[in-house]
PyMOL commands that place a pseudoatom at each C-alpha (Angstrom):
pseudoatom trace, name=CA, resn=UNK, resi=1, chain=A, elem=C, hetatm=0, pos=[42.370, 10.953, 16.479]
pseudoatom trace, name=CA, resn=UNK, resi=2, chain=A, elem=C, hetatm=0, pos=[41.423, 7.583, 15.258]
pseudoatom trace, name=CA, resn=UNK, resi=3, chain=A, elem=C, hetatm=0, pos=[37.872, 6.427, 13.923]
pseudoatom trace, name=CA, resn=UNK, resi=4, chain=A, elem=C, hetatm=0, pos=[35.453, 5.056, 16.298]
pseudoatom trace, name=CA, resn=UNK, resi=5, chain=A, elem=C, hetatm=0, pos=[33.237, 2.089, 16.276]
pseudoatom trace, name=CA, resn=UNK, resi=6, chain=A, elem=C, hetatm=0, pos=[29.985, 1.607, 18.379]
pseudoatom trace, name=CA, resn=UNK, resi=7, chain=A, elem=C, hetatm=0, pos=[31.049, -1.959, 19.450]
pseudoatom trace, name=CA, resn=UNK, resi=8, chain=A, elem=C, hetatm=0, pos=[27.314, -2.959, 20.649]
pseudoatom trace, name=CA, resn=UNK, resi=9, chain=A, elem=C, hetatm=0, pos=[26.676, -2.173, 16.944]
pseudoatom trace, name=CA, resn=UNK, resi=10, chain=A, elem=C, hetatm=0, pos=[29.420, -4.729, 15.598]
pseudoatom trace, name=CA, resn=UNK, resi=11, chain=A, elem=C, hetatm=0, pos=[29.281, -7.491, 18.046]
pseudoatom trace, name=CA, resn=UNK, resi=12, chain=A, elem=C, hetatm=0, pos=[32.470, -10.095, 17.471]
pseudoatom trace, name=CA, resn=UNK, resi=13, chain=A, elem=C, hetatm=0, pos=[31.168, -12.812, 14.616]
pseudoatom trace, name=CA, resn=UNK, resi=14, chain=A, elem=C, hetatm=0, pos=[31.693, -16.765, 14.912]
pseudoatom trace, name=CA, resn=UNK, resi=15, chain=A, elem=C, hetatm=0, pos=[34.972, -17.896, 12.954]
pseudoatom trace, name=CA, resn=UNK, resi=16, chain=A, elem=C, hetatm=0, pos=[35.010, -17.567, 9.612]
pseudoatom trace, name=CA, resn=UNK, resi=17, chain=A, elem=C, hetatm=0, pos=[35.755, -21.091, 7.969]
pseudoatom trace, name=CA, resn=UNK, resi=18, chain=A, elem=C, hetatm=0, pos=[34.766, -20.327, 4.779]
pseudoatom trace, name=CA, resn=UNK, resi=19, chain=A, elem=C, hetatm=0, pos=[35.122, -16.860, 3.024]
pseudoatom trace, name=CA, resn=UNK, resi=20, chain=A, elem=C, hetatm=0, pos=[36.708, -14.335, 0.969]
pseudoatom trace, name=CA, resn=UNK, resi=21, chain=A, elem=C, hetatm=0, pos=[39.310, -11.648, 1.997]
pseudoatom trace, name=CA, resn=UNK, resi=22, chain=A, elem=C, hetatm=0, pos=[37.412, -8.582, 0.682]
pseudoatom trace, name=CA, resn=UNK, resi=23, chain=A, elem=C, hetatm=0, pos=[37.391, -4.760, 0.892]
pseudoatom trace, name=CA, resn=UNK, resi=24, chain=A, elem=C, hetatm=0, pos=[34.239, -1.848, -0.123]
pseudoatom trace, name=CA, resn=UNK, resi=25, chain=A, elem=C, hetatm=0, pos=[36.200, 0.519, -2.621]
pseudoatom trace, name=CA, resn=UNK, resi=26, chain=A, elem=C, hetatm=0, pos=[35.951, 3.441, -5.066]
pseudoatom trace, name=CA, resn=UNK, resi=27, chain=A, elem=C, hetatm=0, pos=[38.050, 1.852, -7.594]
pseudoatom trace, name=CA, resn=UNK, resi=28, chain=A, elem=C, hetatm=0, pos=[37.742, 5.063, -9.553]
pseudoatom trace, name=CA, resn=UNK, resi=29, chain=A, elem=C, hetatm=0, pos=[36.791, 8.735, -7.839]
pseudoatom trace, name=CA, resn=UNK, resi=30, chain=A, elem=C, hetatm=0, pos=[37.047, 12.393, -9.110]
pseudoatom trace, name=CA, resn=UNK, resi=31, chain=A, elem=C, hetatm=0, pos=[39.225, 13.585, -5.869]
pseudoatom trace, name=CA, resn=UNK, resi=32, chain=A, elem=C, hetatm=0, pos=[42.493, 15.390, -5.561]
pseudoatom trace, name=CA, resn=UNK, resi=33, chain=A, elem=C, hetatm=0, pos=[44.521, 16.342, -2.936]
pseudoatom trace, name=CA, resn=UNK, resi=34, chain=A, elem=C, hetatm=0, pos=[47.376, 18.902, -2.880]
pseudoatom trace, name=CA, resn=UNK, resi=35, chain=A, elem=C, hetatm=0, pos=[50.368, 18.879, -0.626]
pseudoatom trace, name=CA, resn=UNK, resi=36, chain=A, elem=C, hetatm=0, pos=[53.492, 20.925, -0.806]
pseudoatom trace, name=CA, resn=UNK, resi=37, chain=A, elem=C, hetatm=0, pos=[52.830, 21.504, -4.461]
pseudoatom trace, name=CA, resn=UNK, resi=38, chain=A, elem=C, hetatm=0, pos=[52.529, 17.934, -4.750]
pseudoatom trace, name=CA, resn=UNK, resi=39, chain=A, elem=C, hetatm=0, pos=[49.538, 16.284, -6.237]
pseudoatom trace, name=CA, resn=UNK, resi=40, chain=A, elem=C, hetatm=0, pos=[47.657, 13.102, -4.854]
pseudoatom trace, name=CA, resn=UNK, resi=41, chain=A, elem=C, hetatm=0, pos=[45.740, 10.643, -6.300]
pseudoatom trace, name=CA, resn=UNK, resi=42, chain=A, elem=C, hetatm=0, pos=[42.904, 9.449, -4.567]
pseudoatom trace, name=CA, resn=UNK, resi=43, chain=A, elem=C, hetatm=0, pos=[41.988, 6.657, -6.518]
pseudoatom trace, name=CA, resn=UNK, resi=44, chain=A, elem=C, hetatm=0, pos=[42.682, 3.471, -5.089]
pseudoatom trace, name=CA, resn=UNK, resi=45, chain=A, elem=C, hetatm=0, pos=[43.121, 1.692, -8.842]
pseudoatom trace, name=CA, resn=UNK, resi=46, chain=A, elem=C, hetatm=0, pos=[46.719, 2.139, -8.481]
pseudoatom trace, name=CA, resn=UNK, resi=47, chain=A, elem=C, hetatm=0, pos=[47.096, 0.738, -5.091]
pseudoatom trace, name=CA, resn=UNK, resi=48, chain=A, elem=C, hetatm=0, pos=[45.197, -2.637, -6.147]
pseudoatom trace, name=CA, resn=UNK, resi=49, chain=A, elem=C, hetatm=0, pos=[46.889, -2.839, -9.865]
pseudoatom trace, name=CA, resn=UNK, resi=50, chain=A, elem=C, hetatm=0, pos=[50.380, -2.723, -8.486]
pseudoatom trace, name=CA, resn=UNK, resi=51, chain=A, elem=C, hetatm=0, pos=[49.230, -5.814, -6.531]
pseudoatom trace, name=CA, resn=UNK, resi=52, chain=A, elem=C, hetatm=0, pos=[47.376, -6.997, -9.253]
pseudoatom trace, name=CA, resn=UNK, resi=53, chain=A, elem=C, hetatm=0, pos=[49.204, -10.708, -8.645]
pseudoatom trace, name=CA, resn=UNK, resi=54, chain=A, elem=C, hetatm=0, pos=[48.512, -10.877, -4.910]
pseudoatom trace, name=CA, resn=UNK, resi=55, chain=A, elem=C, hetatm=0, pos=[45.358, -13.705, -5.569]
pseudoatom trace, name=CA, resn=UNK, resi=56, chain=A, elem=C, hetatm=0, pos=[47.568, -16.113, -7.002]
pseudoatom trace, name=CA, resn=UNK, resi=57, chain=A, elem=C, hetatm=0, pos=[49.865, -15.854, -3.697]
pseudoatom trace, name=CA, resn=UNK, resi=58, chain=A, elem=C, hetatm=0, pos=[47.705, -16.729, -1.461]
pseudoatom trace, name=CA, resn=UNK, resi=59, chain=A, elem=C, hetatm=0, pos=[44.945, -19.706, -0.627]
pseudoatom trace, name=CA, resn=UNK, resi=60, chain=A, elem=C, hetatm=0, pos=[42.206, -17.627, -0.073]
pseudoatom trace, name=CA, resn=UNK, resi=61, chain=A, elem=C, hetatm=0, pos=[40.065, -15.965, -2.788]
pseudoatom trace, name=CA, resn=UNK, resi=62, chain=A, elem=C, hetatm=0, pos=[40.181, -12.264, -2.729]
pseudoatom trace, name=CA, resn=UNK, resi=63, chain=A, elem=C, hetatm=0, pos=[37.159, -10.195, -3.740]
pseudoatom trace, name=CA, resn=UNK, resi=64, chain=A, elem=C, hetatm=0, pos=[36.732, -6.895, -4.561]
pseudoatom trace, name=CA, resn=UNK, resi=65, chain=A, elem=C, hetatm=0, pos=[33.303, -4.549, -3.838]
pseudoatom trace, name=CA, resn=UNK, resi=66, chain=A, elem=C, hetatm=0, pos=[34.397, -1.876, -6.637]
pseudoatom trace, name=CA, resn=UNK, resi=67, chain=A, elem=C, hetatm=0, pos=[32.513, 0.788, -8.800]
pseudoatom trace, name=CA, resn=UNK, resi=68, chain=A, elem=C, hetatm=0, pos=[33.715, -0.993, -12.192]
pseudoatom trace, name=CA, resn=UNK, resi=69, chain=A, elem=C, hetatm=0, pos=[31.296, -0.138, -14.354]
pseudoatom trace, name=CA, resn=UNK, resi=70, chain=A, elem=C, hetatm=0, pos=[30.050, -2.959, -16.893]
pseudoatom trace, name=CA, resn=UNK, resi=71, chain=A, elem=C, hetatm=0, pos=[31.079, -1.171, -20.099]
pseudoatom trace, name=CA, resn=UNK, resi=72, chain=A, elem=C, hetatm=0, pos=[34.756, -0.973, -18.574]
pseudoatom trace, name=CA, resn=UNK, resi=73, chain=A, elem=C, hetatm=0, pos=[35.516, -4.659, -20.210]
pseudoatom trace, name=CA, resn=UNK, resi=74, chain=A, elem=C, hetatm=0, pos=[39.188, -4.118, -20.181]
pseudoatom trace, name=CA, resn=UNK, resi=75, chain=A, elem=C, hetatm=0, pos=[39.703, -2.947, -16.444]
pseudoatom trace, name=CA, resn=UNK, resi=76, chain=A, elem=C, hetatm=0, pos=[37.218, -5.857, -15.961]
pseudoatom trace, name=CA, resn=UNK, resi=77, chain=A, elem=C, hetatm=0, pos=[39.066, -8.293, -17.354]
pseudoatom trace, name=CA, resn=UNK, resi=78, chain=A, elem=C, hetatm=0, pos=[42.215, -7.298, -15.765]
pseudoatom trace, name=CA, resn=UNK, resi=79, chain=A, elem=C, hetatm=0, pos=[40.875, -7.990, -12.375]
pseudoatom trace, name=CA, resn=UNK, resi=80, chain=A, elem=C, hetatm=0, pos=[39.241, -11.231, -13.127]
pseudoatom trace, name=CA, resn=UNK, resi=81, chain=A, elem=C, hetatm=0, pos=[42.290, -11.985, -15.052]
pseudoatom trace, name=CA, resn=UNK, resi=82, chain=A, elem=C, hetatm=0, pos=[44.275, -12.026, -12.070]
pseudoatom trace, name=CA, resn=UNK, resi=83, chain=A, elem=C, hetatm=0, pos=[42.310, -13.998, -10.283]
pseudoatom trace, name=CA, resn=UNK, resi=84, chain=A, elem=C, hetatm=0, pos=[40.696, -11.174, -8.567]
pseudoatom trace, name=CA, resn=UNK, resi=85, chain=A, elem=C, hetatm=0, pos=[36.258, -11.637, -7.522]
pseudoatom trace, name=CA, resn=UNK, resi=86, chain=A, elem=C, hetatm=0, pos=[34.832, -8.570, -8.675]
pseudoatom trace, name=CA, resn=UNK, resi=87, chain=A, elem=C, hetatm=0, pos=[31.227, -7.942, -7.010]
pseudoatom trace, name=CA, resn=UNK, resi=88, chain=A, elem=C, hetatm=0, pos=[29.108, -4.155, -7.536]
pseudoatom trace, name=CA, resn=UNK, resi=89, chain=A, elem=C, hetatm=0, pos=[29.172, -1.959, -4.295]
pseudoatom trace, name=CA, resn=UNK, resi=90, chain=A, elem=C, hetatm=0, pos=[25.769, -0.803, -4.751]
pseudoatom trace, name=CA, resn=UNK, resi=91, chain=A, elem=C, hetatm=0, pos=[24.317, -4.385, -4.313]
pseudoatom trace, name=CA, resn=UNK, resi=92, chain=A, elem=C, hetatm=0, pos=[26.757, -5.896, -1.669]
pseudoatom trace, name=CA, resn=UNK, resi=93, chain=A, elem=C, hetatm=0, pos=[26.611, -2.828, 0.159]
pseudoatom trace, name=CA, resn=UNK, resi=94, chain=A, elem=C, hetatm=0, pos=[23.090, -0.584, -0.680]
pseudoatom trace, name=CA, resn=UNK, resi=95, chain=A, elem=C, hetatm=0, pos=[21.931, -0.010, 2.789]
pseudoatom trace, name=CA, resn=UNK, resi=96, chain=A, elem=C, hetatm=0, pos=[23.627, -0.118, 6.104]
pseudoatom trace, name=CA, resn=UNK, resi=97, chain=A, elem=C, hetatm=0, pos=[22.523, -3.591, 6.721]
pseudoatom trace, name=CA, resn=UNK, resi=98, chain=A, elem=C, hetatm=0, pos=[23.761, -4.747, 3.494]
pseudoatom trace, name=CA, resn=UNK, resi=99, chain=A, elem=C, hetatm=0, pos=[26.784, -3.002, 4.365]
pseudoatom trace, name=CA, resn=UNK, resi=100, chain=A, elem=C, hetatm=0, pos=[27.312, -4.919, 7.592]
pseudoatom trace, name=CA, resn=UNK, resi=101, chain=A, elem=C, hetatm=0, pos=[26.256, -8.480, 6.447]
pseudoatom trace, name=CA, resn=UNK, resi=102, chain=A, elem=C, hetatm=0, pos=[29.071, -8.333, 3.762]
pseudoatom trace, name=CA, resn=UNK, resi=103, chain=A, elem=C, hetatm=0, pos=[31.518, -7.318, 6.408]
pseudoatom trace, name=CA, resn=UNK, resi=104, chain=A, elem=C, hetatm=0, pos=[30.500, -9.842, 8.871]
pseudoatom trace, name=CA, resn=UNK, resi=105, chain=A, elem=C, hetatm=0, pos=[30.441, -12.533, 6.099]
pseudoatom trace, name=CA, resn=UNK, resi=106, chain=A, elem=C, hetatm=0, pos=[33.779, -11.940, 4.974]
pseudoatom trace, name=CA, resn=UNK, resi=107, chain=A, elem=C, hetatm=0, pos=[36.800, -13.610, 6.193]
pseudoatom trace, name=CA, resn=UNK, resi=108, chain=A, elem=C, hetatm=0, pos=[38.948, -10.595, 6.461]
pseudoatom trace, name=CA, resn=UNK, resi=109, chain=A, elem=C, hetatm=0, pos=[39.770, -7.217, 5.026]
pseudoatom trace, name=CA, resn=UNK, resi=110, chain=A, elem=C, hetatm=0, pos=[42.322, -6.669, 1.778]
pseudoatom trace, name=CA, resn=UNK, resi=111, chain=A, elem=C, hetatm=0, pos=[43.148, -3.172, 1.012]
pseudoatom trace, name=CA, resn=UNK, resi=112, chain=A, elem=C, hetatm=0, pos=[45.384, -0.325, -0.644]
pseudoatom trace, name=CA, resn=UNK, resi=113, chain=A, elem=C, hetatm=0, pos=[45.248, 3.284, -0.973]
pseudoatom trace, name=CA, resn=UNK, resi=114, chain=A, elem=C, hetatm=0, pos=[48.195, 5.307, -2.515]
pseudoatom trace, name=CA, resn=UNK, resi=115, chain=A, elem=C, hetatm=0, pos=[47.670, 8.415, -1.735]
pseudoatom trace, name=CA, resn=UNK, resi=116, chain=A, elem=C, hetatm=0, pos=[47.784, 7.391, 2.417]
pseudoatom trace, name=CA, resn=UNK, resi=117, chain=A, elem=C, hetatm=0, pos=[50.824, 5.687, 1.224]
pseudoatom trace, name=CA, resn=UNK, resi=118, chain=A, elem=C, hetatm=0, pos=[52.445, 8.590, -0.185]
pseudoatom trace, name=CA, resn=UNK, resi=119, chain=A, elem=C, hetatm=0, pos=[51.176, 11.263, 2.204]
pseudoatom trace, name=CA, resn=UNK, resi=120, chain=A, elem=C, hetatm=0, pos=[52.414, 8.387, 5.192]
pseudoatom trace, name=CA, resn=UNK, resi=121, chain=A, elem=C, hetatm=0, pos=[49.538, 9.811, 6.972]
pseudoatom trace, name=CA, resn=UNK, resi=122, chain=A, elem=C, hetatm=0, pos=[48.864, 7.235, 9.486]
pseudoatom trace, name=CA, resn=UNK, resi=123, chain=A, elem=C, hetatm=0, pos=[45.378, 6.499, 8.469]
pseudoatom trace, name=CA, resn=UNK, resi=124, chain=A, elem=C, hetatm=0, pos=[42.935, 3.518, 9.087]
pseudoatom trace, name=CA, resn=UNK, resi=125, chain=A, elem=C, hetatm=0, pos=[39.858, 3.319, 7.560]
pseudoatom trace, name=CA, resn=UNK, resi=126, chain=A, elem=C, hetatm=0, pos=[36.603, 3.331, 9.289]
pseudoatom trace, name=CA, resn=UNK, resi=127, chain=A, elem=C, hetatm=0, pos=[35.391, 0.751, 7.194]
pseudoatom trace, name=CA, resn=UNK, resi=128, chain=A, elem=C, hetatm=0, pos=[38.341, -1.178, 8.671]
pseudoatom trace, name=CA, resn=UNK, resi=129, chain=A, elem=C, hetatm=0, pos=[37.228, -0.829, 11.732]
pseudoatom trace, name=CA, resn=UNK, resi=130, chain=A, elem=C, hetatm=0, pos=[34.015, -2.222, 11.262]
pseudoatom trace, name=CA, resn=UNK, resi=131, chain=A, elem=C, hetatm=0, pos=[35.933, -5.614, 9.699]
pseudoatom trace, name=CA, resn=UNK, resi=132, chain=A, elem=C, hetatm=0, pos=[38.174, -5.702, 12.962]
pseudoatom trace, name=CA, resn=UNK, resi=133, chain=A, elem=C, hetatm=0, pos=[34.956, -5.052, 15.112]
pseudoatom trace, name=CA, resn=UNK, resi=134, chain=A, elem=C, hetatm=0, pos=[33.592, -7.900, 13.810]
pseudoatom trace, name=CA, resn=UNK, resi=135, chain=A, elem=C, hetatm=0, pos=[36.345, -9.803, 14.489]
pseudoatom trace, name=CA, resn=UNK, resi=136, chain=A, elem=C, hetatm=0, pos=[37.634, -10.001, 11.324]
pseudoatom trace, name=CA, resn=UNK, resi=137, chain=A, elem=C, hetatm=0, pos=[41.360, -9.805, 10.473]
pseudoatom trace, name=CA, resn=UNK, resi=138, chain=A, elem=C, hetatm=0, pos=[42.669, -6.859, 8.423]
pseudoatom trace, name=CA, resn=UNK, resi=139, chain=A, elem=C, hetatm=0, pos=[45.756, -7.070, 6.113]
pseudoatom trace, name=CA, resn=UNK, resi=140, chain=A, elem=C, hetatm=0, pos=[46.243, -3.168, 4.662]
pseudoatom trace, name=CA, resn=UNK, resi=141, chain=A, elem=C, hetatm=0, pos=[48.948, -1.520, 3.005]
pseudoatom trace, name=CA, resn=UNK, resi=142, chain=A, elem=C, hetatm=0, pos=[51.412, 0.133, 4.986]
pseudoatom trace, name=CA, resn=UNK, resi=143, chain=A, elem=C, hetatm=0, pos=[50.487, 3.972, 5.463]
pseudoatom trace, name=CA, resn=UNK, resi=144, chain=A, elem=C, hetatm=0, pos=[52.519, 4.663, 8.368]
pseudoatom trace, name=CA, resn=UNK, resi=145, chain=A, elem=C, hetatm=0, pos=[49.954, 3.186, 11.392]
pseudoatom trace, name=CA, resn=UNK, resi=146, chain=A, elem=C, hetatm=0, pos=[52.176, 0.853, 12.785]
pseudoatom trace, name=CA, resn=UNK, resi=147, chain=A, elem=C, hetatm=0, pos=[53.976, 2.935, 14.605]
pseudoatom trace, name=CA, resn=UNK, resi=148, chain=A, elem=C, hetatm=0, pos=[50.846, 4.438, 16.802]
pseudoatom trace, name=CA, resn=UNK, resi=149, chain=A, elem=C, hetatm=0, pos=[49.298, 1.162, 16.927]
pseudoatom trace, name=CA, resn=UNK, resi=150, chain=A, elem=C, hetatm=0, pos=[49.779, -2.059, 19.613]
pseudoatom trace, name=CA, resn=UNK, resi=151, chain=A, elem=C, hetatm=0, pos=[51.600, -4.853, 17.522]
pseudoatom trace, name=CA, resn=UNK, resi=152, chain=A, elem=C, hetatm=0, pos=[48.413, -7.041, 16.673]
pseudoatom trace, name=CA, resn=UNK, resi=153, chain=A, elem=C, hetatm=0, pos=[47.968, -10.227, 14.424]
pseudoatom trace, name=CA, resn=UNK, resi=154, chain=A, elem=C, hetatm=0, pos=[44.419, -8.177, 13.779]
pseudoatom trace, name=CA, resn=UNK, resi=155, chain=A, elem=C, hetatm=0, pos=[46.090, -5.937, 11.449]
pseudoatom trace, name=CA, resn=UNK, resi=156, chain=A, elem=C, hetatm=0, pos=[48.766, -5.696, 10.117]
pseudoatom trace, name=CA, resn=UNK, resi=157, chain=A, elem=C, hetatm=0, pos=[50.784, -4.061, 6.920]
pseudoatom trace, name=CA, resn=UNK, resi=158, chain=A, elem=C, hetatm=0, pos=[52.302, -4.584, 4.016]
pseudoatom trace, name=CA, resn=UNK, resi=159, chain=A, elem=C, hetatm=0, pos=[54.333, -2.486, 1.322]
pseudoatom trace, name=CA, resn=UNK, resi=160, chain=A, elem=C, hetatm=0, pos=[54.933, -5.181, -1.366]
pseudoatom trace, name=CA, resn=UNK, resi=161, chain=A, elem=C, hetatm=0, pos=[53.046, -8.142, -2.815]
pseudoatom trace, name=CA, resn=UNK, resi=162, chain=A, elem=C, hetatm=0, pos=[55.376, -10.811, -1.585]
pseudoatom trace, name=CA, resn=UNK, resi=163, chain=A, elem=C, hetatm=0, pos=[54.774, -9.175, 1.936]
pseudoatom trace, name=CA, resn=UNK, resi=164, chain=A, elem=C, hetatm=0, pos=[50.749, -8.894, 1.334]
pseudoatom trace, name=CA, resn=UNK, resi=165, chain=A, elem=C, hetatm=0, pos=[50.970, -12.737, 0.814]
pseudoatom trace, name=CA, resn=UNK, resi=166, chain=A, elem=C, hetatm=0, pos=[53.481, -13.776, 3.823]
pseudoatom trace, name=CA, resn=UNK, resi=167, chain=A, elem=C, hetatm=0, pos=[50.880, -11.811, 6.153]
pseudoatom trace, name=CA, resn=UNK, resi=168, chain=A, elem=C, hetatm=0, pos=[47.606, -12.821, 4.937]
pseudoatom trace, name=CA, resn=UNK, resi=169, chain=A, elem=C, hetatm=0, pos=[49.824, -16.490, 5.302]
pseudoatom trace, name=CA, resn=UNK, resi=170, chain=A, elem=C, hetatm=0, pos=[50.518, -15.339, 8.957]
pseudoatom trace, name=CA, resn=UNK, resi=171, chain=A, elem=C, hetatm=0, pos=[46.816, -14.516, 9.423]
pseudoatom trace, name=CA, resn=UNK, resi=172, chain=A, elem=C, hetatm=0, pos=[45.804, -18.686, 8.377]
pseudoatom trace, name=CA, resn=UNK, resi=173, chain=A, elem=C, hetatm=0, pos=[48.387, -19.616, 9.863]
pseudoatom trace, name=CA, resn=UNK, resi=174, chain=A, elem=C, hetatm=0, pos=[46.428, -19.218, 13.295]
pseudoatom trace, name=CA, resn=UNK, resi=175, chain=A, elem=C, hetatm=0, pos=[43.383, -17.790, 12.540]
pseudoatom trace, name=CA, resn=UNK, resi=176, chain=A, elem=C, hetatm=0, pos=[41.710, -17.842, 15.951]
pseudoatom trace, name=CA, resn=UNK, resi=177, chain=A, elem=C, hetatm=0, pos=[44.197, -16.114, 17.261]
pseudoatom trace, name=CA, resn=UNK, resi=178, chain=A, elem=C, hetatm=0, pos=[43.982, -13.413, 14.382]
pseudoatom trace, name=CA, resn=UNK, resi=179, chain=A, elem=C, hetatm=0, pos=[40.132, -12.839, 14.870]
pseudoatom trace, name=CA, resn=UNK, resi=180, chain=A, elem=C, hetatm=0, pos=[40.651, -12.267, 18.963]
pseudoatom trace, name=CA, resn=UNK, resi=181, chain=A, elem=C, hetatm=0, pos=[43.413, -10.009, 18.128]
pseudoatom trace, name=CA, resn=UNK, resi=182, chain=A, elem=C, hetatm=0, pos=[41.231, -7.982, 15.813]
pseudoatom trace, name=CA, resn=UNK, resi=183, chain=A, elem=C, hetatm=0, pos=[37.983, -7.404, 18.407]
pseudoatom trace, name=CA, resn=UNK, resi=184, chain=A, elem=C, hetatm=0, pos=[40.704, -6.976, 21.090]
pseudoatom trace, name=CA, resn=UNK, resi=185, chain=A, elem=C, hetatm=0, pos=[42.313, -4.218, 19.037]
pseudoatom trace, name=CA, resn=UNK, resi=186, chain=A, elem=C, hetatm=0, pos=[39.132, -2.634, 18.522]
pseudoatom trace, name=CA, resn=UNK, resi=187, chain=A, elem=C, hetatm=0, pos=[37.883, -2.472, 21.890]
pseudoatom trace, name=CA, resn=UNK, resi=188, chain=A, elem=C, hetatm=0, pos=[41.623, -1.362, 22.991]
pseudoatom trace, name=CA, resn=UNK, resi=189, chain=A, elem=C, hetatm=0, pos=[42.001, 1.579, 20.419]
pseudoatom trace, name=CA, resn=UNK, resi=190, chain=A, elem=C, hetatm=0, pos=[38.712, 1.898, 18.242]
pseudoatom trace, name=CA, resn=UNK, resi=191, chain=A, elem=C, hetatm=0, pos=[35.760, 1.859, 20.415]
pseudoatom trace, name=CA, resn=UNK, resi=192, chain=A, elem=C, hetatm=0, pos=[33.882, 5.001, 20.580]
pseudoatom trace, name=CA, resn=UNK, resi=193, chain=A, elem=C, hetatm=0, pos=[33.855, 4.894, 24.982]
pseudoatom trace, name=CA, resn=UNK, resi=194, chain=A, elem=C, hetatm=0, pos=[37.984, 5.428, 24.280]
pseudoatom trace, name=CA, resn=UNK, resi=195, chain=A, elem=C, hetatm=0, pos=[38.295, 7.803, 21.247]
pseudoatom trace, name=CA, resn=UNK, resi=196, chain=A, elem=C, hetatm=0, pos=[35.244, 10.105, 22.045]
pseudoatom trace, name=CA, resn=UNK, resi=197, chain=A, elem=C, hetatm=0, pos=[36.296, 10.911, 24.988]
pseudoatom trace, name=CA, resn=UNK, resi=198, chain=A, elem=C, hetatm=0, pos=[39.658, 11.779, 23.878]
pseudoatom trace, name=CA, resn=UNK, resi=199, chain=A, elem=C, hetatm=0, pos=[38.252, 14.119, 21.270]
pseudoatom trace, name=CA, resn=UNK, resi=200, chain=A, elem=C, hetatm=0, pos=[36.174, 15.882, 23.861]
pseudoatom trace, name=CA, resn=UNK, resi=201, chain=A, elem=C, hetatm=0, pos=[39.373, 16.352, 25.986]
pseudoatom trace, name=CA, resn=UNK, resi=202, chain=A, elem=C, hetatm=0, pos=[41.318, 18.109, 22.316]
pseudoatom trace, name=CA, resn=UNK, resi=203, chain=A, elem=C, hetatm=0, pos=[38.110, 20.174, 21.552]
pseudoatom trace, name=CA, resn=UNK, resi=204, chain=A, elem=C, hetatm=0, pos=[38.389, 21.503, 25.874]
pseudoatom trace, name=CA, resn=UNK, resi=205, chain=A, elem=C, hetatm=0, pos=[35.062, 19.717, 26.948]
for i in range(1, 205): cmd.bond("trace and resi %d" % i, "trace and resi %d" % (i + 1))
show_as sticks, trace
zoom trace
């Protein structure tokens, strides 16, 4: 079952000339999974430090929303080292309406997430689907989606840096197109008239 979005919610935004390529994260959390006597890793620190470089690849500033606290200098520094925006969750994104202004002023989505990596789980975010909602193209690291999805300019994967950069390139490349693909992709997949119903049907209702 995929996420679902409340399209009237999220209407499609004007193109984004201007912008950042952002993402809402929990740069650190206290959770744990456990698979196969495995463990996982839920923080997404890892994910964004092993594409630390990714801002100086690209010709778009990249921002993250992150709970860095202000006495963590060195992790700080690190991301604004790399060329990385760093902005505090709990302003850009307080309230529901905060939450959806920074979405809808945002050129696109940047993300990673390990532990969906490792687990290849298939999972897309429903904060994702808020950014594609909005029109708004998504580049996200690969966790195995692709293969359930429609091929869509709207979002698309990488596993490495180098490939982060050539797709966020593909996204400017034709941007218009991008930002269709994305609402089109979330009205074909992600709206909650197609998934609900679908989850109804698994649950016997």
């Amino acid at each position: 079952m995929w996420p679902s979005v409340h399209l009237a919610s999220w209407p499609v935004q004007a193109l984004a000339e201007n912008g950042r390529y952002t993402t809402i994260t929990q740069w650190w959390t206290t959770q744990y999974a456990f698979l196969d006597g495995e463990v996982y890793d839920c923080n997404k620190r890892e994910g964004f430090v092993r594409h630390i470089d990714l801002p100086r690849r690209v010709g778009r500033e990249l921002e993250l929303a992150a709970n860095v606290h202000p006495a963590e200098t060195e992790e700080r520094e690190l991301i604004a080292r790399h060329g990385w925006r760093l902005v505090e969750p709990a302003v850009v994104a307080r309230t529901p309406g905060d939450f959806q202004r920074y979405v809808r002023a945002s050129r696109g989505e940047v993300s990673a997430k390990p532990a969906y990596v490792k687990a290849r789980s298939g999972w897309v975010s429903d904060r994702t689907i808020c950014f594609l909602a909005s029109g708004r193209p998504c580049v996200v690291e690969d966790v195995g989606a692709a293969r359930h999805l429609p091929e869509s300019l709207g979002l698309t994967f990488f596993a490495e840096t180098d490939e982060a950069a050539q797709r966020i390139a593909e996204v400017e490349a034709d941007y218009a197109r991008a930002s269709r693909d994305a609402r089109r992709l979330a009205e074909d997949v992600f709206d909650s008239r197609v998934v609900l119903p679908k989850l109804l049907a698994h649950c016997g209702i």
